[in-house]
C-alpha positions as CSV (number, residue, x, y, z in Angstrom):
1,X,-49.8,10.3,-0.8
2,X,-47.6,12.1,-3.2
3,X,-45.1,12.9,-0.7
4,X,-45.1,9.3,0.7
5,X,-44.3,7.9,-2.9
6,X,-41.3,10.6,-3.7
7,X,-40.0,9.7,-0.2
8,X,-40.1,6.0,-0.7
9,X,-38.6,6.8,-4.2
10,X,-35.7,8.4,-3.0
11,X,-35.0,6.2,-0.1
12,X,-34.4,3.1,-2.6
13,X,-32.3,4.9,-3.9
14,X,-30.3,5.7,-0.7
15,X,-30.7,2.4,-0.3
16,X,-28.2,1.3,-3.0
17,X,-25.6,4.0,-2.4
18,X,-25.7,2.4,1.3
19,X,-25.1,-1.0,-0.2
20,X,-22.4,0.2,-2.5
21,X,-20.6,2.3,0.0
22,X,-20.7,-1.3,2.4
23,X,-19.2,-3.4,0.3
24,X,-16.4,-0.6,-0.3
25,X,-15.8,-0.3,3.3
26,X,-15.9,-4.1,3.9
27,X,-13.4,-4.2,0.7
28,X,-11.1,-2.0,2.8
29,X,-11.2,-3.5,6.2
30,X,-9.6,-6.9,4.4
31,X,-6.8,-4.6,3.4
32,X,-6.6,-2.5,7.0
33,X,-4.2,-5.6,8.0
34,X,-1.8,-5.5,5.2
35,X,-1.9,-1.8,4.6
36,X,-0.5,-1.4,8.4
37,X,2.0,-4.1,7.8
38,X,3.1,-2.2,4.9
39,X,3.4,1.0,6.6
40,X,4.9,-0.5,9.4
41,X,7.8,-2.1,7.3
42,X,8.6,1.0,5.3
43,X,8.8,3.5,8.9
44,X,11.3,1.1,10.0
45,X,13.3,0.8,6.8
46,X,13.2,4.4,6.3
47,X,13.9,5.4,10.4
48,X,17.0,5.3,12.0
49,X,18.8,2.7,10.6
50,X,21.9,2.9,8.5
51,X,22.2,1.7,4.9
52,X,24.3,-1.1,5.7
53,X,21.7,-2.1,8.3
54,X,18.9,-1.7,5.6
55,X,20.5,-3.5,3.0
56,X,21.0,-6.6,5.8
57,X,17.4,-6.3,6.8
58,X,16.1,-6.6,2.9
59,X,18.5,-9.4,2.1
60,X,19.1,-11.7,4.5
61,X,16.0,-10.9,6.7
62,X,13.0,-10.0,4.7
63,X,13.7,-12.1,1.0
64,X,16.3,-14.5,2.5
């Protein structure tokens, strides 16, 4: 009985690092979409384009 009650004991526990740990991951997936947009945009600003290219791209393109 003993080792029932330390077992249940350190299952609730578990139980609220499981709950914590979900609502950190379901924190994360709403930012998965954004965070690849974002990644997305700077690999393409930063690959093989030219400055003067760049410079259109921010101004007229992205802001404008």
């Amino acid at each position: 009985m003993d080792a029932a009650n330390r077992l249940i004991g350190g299952l609730a526990g578990e139980k609220r690092r499981w709950t914590a740990q979900s609502d950190a991951f379901a924190d994360e997936i709403k930012r998965l979409t954004g965070d690849t947009a974002l990644a997305c945009g700077f690999i393409s600003y930063v690959g093989p384009f030219n400055a003067d290219f760049r410079h259109l791209l921010l101004t007229e393109r992205f802001t404008g």
